[in-house]
C-alpha positions in Angstrom: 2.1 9.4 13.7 2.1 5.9 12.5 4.9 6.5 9.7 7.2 9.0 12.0 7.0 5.9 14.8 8.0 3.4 12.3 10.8 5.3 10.9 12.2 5.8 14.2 12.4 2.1 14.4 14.1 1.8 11.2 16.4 4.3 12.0 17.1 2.5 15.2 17.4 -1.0 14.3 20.0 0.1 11.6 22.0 1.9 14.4 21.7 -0.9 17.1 23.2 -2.7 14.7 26.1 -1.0 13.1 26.5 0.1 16.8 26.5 -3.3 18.6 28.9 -5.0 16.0 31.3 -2.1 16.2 31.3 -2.6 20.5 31.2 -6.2 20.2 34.8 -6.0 18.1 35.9 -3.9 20.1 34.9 -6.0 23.6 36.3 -9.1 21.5 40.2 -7.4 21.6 40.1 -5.6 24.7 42.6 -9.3 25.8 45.0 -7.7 23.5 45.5 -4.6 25.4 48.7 -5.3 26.1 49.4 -3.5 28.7 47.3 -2.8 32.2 47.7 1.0 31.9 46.1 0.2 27.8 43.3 -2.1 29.5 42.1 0.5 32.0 41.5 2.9 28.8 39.7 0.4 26.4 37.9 -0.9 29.6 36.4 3.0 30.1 35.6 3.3 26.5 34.1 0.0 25.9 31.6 1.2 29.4 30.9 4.3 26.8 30.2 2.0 23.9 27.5 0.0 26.1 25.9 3.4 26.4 25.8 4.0 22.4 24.3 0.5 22.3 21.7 1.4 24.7 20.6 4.5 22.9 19.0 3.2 20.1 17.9 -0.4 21.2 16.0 1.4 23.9 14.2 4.1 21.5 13.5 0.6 19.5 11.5 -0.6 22.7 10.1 2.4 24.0 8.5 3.5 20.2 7.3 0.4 20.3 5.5 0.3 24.0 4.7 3.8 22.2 2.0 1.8 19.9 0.9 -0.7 22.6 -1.1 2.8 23.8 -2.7 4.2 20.8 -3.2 1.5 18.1 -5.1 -1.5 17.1 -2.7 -4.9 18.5 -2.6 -6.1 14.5 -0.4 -3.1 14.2 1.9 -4.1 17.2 1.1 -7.7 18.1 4.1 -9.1 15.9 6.5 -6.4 17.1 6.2 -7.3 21.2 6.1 -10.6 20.9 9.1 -10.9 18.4 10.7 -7.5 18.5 11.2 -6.8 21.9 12.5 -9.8 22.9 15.2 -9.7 21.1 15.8 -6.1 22.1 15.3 -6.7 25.7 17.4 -9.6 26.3 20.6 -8.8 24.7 19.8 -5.2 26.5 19.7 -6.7 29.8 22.5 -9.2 29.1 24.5 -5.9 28.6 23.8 -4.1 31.6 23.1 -7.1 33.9 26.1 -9.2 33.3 28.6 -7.3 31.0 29.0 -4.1 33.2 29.2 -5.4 36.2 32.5 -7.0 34.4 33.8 -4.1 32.9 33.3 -2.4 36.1 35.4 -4.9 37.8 37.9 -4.4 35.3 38.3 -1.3 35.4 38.7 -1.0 38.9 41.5 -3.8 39.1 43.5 -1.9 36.1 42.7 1.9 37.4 46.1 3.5 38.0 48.9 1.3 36.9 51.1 2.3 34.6 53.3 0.5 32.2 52.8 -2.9 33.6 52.1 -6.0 31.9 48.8 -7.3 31.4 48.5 -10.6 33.8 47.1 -13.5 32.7 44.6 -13.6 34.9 43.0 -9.9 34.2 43.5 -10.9 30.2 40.9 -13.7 31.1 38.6 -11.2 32.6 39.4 -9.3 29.6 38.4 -12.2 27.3 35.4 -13.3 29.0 32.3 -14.3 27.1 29.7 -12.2 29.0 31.7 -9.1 28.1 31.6 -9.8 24.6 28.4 -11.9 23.7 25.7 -9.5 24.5 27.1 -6.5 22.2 27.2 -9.3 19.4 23.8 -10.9 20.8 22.3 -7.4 20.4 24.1 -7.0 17.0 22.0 -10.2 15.6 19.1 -9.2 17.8 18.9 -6.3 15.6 19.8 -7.7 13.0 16.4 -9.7 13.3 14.3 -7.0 14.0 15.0 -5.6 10.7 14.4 -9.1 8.8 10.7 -9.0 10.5 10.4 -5.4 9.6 11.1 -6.1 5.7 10.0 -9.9 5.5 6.7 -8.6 8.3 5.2 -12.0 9.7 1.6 -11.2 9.7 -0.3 -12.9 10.3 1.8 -14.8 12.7 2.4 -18.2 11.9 5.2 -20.7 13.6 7.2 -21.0 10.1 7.4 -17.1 9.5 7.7 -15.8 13.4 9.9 -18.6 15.0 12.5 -19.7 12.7 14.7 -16.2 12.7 14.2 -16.0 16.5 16.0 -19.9 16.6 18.5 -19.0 14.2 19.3 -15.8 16.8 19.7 -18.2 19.9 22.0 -20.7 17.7 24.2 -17.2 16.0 25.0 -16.2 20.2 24.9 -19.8 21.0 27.6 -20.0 18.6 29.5 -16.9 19.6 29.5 -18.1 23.0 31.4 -21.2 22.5 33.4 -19.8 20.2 34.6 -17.5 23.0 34.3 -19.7 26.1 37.2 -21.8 23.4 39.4 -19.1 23.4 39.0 -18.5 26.8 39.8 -22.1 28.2 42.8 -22.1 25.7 43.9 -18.4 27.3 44.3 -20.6 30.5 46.9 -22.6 29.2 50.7 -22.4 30.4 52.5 -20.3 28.0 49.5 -19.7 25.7 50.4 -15.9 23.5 47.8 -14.2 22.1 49.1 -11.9 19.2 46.3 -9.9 17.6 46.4 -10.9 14.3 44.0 -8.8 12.2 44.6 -10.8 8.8 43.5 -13.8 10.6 40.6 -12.1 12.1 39.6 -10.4 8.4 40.2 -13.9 6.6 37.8 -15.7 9.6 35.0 -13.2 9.8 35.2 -13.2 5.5 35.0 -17.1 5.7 31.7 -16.9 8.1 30.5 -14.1 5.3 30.1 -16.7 2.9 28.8 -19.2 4.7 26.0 -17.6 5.7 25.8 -15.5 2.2 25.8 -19.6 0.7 22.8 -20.0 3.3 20.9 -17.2 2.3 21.5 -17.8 -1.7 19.9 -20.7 -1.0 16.8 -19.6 0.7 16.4 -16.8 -2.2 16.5 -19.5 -4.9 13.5 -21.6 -3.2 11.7 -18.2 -2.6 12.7 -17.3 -6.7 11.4 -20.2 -7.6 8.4 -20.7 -5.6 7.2 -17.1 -7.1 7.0 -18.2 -10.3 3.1 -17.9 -11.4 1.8 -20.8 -12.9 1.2 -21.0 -16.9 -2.1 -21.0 -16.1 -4.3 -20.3 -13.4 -8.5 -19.7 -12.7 -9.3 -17.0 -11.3 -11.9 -18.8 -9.2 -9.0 -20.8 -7.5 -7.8 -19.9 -4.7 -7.5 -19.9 -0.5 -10.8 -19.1 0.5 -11.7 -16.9 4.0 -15.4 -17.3 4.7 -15.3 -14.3 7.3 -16.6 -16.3 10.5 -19.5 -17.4 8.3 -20.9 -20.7 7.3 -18.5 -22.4 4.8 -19.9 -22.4 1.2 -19.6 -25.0 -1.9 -17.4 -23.6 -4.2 -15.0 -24.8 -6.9 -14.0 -23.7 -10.3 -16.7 -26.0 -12.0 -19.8 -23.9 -10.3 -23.1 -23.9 -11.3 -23.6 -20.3 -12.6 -20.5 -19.1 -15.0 -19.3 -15.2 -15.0 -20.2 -15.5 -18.6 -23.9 -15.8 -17.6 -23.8 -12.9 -15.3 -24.7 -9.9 -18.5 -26.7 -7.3 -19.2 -29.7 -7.3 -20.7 -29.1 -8.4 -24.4 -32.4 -7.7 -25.9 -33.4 -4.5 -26.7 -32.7 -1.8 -28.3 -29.9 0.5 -26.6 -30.8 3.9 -25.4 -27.1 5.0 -25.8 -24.9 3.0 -27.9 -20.7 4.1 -28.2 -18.3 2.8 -30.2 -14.3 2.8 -29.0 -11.3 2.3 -30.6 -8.0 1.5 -29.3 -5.2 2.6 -31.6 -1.6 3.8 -31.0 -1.2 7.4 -31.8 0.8 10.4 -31.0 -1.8 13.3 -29.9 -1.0 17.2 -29.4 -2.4 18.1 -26.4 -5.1 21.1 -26.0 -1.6 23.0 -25.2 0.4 22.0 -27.9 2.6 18.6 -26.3 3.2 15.7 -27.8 2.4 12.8 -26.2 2.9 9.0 -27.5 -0.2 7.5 -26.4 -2.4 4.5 -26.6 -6.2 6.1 -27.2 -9.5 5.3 -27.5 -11.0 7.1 -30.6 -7.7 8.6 -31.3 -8.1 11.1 -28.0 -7.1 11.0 -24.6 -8.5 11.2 -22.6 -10.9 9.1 -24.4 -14.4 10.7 -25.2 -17.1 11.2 -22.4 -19.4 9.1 -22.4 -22.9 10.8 -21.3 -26.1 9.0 -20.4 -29.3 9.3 -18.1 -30.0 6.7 -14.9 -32.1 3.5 -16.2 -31.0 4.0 -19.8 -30.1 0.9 -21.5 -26.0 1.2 -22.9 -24.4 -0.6 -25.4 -20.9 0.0 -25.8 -18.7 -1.4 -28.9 -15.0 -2.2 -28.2 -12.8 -2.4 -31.2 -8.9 -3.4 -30.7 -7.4 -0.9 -33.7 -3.3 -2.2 -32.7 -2.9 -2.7 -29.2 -0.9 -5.6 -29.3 -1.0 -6.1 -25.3 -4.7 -6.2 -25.9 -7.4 -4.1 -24.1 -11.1 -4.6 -22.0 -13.4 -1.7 -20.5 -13.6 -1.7 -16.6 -16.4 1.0 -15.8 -15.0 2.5 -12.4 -17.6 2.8 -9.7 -20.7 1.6 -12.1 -21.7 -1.1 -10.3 -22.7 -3.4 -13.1 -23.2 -7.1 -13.6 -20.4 -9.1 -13.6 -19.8 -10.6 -17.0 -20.0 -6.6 -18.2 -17.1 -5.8 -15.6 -14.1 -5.7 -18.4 -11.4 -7.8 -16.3 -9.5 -10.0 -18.5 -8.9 -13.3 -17.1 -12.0 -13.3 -14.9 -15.0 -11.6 -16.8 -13.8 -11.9 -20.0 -10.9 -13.0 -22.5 -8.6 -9.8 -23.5 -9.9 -8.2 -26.7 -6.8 -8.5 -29.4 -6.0 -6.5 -32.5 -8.8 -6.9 -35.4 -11.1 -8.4 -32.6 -13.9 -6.3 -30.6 -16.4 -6.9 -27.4 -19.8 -5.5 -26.9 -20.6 -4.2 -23.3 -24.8 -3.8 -22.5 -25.9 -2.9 -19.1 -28.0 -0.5 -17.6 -27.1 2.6 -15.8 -28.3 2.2 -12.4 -26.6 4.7 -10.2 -25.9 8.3 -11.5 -23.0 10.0 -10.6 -19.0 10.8 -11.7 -17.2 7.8 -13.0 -14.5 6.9 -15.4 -13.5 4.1 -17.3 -10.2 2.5 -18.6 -8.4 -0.6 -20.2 -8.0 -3.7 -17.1 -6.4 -5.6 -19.4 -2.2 -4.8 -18.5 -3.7 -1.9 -16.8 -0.8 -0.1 -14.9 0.6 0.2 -18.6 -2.7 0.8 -20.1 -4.2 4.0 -17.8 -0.2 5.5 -17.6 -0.4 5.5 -21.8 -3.8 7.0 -22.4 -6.5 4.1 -22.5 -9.1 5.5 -20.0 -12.4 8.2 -20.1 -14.8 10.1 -18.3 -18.2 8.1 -17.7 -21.3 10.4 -16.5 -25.1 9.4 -15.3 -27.0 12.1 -15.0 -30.6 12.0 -13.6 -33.3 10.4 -15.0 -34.9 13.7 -15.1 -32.9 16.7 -16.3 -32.2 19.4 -13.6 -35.1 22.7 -13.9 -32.1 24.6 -13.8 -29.3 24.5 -15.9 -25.5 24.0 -14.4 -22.1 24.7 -15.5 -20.9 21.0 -15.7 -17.4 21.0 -15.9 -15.2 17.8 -16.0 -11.8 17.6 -13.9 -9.6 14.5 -15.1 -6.3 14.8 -14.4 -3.2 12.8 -15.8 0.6 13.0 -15.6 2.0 12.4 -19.2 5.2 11.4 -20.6 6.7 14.3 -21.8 4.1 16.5 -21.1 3.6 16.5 -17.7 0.5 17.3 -15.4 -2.9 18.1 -17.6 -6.5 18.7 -17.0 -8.0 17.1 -19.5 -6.1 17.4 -22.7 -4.6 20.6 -21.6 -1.7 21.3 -19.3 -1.2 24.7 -17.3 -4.2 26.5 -16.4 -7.7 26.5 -18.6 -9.7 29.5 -18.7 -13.4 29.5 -19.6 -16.4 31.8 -19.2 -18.9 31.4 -17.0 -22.0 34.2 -16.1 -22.3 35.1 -12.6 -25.5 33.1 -10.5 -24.7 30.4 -12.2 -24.8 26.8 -10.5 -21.7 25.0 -11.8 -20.2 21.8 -11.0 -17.0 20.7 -10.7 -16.4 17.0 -11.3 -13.1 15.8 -9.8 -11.2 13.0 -11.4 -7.5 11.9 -10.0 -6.4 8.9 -12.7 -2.8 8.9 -12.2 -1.0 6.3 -10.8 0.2 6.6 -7.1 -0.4 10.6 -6.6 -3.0 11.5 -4.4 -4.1 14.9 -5.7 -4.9 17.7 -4.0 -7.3 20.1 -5.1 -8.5 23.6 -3.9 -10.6 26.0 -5.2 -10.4 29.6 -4.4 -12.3 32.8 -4.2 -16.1 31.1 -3.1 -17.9 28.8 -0.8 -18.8 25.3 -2.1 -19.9 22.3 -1.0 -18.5 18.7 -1.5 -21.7 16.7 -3.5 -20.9 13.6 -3.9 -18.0 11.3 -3.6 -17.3 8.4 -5.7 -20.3 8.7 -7.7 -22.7 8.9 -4.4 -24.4 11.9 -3.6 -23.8 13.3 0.1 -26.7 14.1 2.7 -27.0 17.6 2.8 -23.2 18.9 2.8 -22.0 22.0 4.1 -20.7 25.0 3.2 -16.7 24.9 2.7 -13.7 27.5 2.3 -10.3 27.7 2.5 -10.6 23.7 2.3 -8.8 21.5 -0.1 -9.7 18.3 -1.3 -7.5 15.0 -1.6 -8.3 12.3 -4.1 -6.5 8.9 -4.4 -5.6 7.2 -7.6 -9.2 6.5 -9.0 -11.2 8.2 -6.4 -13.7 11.4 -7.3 -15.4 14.3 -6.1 -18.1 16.3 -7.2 -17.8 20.1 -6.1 -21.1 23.0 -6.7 -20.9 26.2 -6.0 -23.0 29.3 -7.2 -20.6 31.2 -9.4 -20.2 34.9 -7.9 -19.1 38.1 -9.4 -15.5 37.5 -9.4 -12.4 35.2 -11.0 -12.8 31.5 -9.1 -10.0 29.1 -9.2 -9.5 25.7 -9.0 -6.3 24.6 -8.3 -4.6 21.2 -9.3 -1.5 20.4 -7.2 -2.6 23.1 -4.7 0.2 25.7 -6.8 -1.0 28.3 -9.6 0.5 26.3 -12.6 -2.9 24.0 -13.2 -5.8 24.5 -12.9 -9.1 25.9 -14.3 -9.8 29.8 -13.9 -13.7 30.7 -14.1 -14.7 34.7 -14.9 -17.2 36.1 -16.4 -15.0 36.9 -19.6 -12.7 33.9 -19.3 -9.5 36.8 -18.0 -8.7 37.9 -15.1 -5.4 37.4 -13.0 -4.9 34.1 -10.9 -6.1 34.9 -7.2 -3.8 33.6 -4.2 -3.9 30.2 -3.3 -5.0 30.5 0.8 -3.7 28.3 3.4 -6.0 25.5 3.7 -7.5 22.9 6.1 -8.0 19.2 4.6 -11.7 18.1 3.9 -12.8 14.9 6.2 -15.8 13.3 5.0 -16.3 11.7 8.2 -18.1 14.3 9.9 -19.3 16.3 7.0 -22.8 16.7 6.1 -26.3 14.9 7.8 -26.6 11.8 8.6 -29.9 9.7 7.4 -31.2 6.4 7.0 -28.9 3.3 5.1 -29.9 -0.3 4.3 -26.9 -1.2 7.0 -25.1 0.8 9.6 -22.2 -0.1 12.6 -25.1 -1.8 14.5 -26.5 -4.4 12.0 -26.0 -7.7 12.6 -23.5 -8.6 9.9 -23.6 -12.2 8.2 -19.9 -12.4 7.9 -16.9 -9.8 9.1 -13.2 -10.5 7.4 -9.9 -8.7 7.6 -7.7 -7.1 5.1 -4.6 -6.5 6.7 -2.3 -4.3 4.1 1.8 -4.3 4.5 4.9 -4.4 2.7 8.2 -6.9 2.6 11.3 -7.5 0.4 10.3 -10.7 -1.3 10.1 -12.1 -5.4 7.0 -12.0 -7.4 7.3 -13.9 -10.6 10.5 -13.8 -10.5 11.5 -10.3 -9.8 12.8 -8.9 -6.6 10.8 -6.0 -5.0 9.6 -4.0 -2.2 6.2 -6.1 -2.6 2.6 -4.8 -0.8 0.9 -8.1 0.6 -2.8 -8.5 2.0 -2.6 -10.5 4.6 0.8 -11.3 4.3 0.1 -12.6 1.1 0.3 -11.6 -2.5 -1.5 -12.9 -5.6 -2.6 -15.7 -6.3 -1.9 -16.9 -2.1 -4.3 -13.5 -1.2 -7.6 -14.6 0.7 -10.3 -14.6 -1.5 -13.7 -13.5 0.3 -16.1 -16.0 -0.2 -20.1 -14.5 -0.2 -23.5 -15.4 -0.6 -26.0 -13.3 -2.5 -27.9 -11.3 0.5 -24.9 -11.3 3.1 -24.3 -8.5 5.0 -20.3 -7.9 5.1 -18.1 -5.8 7.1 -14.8 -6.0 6.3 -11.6 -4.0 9.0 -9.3 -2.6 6.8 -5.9 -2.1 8.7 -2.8 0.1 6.9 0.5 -1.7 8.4 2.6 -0.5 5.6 4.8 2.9 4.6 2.6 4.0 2.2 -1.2 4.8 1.3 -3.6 2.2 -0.4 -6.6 3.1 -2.5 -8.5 -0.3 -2.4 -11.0 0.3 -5.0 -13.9 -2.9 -4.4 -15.3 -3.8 -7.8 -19.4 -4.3 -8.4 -20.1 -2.7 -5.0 -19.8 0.5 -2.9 -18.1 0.7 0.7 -20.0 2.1 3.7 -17.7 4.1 5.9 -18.6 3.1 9.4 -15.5 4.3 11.4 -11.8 5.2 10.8 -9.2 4.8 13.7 -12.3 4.1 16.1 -13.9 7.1 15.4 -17.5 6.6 13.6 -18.7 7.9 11.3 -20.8 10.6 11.9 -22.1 13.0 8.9 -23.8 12.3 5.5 -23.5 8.3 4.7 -19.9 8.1 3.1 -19.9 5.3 0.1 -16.7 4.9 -1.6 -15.4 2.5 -3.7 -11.8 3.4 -3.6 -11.5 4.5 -0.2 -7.7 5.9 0.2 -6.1 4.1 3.4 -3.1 5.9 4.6 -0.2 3.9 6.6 -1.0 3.4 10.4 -4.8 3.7 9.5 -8.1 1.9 10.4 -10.8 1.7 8.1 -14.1 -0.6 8.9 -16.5 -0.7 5.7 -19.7 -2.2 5.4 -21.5 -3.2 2.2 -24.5 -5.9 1.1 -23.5 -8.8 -1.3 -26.2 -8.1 -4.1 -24.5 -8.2 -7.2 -23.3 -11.8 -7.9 -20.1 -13.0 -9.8 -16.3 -12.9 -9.2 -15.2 -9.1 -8.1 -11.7 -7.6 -8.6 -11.0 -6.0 -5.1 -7.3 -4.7 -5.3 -5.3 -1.8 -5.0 -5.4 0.9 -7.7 -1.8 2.1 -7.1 -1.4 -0.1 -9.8 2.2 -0.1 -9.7 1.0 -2.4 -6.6 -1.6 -4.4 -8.5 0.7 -5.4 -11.0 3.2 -7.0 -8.2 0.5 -8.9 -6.6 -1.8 -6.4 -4.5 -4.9 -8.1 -5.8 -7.5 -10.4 -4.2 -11.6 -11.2 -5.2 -14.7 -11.2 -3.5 -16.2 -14.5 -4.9 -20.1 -15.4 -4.3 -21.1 -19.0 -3.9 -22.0 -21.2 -6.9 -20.5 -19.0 -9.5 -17.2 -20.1 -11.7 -14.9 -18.5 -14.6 -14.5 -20.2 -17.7 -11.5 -17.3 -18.0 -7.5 -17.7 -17.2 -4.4 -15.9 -16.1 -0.9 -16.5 -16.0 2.2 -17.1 -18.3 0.4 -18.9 -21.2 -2.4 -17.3 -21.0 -3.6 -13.8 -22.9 -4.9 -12.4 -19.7 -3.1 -10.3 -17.7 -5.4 -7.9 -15.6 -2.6 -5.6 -13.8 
């Protein structure tokens, strides 16, 4: 509802516009009608005009009232108090003062033919208040659509005022431009030719002018996006969520480097993974020019057991962009995180990093480079990371592994293998399904057909005793998983990729069998799925400190270039809030969707509680997530507890959006970086 109210506006604002500056020309020459008989006609169809200009300034207002009803005020506040207004006024300008006008001028020219035009009626004709408010509305909308793509939140007097002043001086402007021609229309003898040339020639001169203006404005913004040569990622405006402030600055008692695994011991598991440019054939025969670890991709699975000790052995083969391990949803300690530029220096060609922690959660996770990451996951440079149980299961499952990934020149795949994998599987057997969605900005939808399953876990975290589903699919954002089990019956079980027959995996007893239907399907909510029980925090504890992440878009630079950027808080990096923490805090944190498209905001070092969405609670098993997919006009509020100290990534994992600035940290107090981004520096996390 959210996105079809907001592109009404759009749609709206662009036609109040084009509308408004068409009927304010045409109000502007309605003196040079020549002839009464000519008035009377332009009079009627300039009334018509005010009509068109109502249409879509008052669908602007009303879809925006439309909001006031059902959503939170951060995703209206900034429209009524700057949007309407300057819908309104010019609006009621129109019909208030302008029609009466035309009305009158109609009537006194109605039924004469041929005659002059008088100079008194050509007055009438030329008066300001039948001109201004079409070209007041014009700018009005004008406005709107500058707040809509440059979005003022939060609402500050240098980002909300200034456009609203530069409106009132434009009609200002246009008023005395027009109460001039008016006084000199009073003047014995005074002709009026219409002179389009002149006109053209005076509206290109005011073109530049303002173009001049704007340039201007650009080049400060251009420059002011530049990101600094070098810059610590422990710097940085600090949001202490209604809490007590805490000490903090980038020369902190307890350095990120500190923050490791254990590093005696000998390793229960140790891996060793190389990053090398090659060109792989695919499971199905493609090509694909790829950056890999251990000349595969996806890289190798790594396997291990809950409270094993890991040791993990990154060599840089020839990735001259360099290369870290992030381990996706394994919440381990800090300096073992793999972010270059805030848990480590980026590992270079002919250099190598060792990774040691322990495997405290079990679950379906994934890893991948975070060093230039949006160019890193796209080529190849991520894996499959699964903790099983301590103890091993008394009976024996199917455990099948679902990572998807869009190549170049190959296309969609499941695993290395694109189209649809067949394998054999014996009827009564449990079999698990683990769901892995990797690519960039495509929220997959999966759906598996011919049997009842349940949804297991998500994110790594087991659910509560989850029901029975069918005919459901399942949607996974960038980065997000799902574990689906099911008993396999006597008969050919699909699981479709892209909801379609072209990928998948098909399940038989003999590995054949034809393809069954793909049944229309209702989406899976986790919010009311499965039973709820017992957590260390829930919607009623009494939190330590609460903060906002308000997500949106605008036209703006980042480092020079000029995009459609996605901002928290109005803000992109390094100006995002960074949420400053104290080991043992309780945190909630309101996540609000303002923008035209979804948002997986994966939290690194912790998982998210799901206490409501939209207002509504919670109210099946305890949903964790730590890349919980908000979609535009929606409201998540997360709950998690601050025990894992050090300097967390928390951004977006579209990381088309990362990489242009849709990044922020969770920072705990005391701790510092000895580790750099920026221009000069080797780092470069997104």
């Amino acid at each position: 509802m959210f996105s079809i109210v907001t592109g009404i506006i759009y749609a709206s604002v662009f036609f109040t516009i084009v509308l408004s500056w068409i009927a304010g020309s045409k109000a502007s020459r309605l003196l040079y009608g020549g002839s009464v008989e000519r008035l009377s006609r332009k009079t009627r169809k300039q009334m018509v005009w005010s009509a068109y200009v109502t249409l879509p300034a008052a669908t602007v207002i009303i879809a925006t009232l439309r909001m006031t009803a059902s959503m939170d005020p951060v995703f209206w506040e900034d429209r009524v108090l700057l949007h309407l207004p300057l819908a309104i006024v010019p609006l009621l300008g129109l019909w208030l003062l302008t029609m009466p006008r035309l009305w009158k001028l109609r009537k006194v020219t109605r039924g004469t033919t041929g005659a002059p035009l008088p100079a008194e009626i050509r007055r009438q004709a030329a008066h300001p208040l039948i001109i201004v408010p079409f070209q007041s509305s014009a700018l009005g909308a004008a406005t709107i659509l500058y707040y809509l793509l440059v979005t003022p939140v939060p609402l500050q007097a240098s980002n909300s005022i200034i456009p609203i002043l530069v409106w009132l001086a434009a009609s200002a402007a246009l008023w005395y431009a027009h109460e001039r021609r008016l006084r000199k229309i009073g003047l014995p003898d005074a002709v009026f030719p219409f002179n389009p040339r002149r006109r053209f020639l005076k509206g290109l001169g005011i073109f530049f002018v303002a173009a001049g203006i704007a340039s201007l404005a650009l080049m400060v913004e251009y420059h002011n996006s530049k990101l600094p040569g070098r810059l610590n990622m422990a710097e940085g405006p600090m949001d202490f969520g209604g809490g007590p402030e805490l000490r903090h600055d980038a020369q902190a008692d307890l350095s990120v480097a500190m923050l490791t695994g254990p590093r005696d011991g000998t390793p229960d598991r140790k891996f060793t993974l190389t990053a090398e440019k090659k060109t792989v054939t695919l499971g199905s025969g493609e090509k694909v020019d790829a950056w890999t670890f251990n000349e595969q991709i996806p890289g190798p699975e790594l396997r291990m057991r809950q409270g094993e000790l890991v040791e993990v052995t990154l060599i840089n083969g020839d990735i001259e962009e360099g290369v870290t391990i992030h381990w996706h949803g394994l919440d381990v300690p800090n300096a073992e995180d793999g972010v270059a530029g805030a848990t480590q220096d980026a590992i270079y060609p002919g250099e190598r990093h060792v990774y040691r922690f322990v495997a405290e959660q079990t679950g379906t996770f994934w890893y991948h480079s975070h060093q230039e990451s949006q160019e890193a996951v796209k080529r190849g440079l991520f894996g499959t990371l699964i903790v099983d149980p301590a103890t091993p299961a008394q009976s024996p499952e199917e455990d099948i592994t679902v990572i998807t990934h869009v190549w170049d020149g190959a296309g969609m795949s499941v695993g290395d293998h694109s189209g649809v994998q067949r394998k054999k599987v014996t009827p009564g057997t449990p079999v698990r399904l683990r769901l892995i969605n990797t690519q960039d900005w495509i929220r997959q939808k999966y759906v598996l057909v011919n049997t009842p399953f349940q949804v297991a876990a998500i994110d790594g975290t087991n659910l509560n005793e989850p029901e029975e589903l069918q005919d459901a699919h399942i949607t996974l954002t960038t980065g997000g998983r799902a574990d689906l089990t099911f008993l396999m019956p006597d008969r050919p079980v699909f699981l479709s990729v892209g909801g379609n027959k072209n990928h998948g995996i098909l399940l038989s007893r003999d590995g054949s069998g034809d393809i069954p239907d793909i049944p229309v399907t209702a989406p899976f909510d986790p919010l009311a799925y499965g039973t709820p029980t017992g957590t260390l925090i829930d919607a009623n504890s009494d939190f330590d400190r609460e903060f906002e992440l308000i997500l949106d878009n605008k036209l703006s630079f980042y480092n020079g270039q000029f995009s459609s950027l996605y901002t928290i808080n109005g803000e992109v990096f390094p100006n995002t809030p960074m949420f400053m923490v104290q080991e043992g805090d309780l945190v909630k944190t309101t996540i609000y969707n303002r923008g035209a498209v979804d948002h997986p905001m994966h939290l690194h070092g912790h998982h998210m509680l799901v206490l409501s969405r939209d207002g509504e609670p919670s109210t099946g098993s305890p949903w964790y997530s730590d890349t919980l997919d908000v979609q535009p006009g929606e409201t998540y509020e997360v709950a998690f507890i601050a025990d894992n100290p050090g300097l967390w990534m928390d951004h977006c994992h579209n990381l088309t959006h990362a990489a242009a600035g849709m990044s922020m940290h969770l920072m705990y107090e005391g701790i510092s970086t000895p580790y750099t981004v920026g221009s000069e520096s080797r780092n470069h996390p997104e």
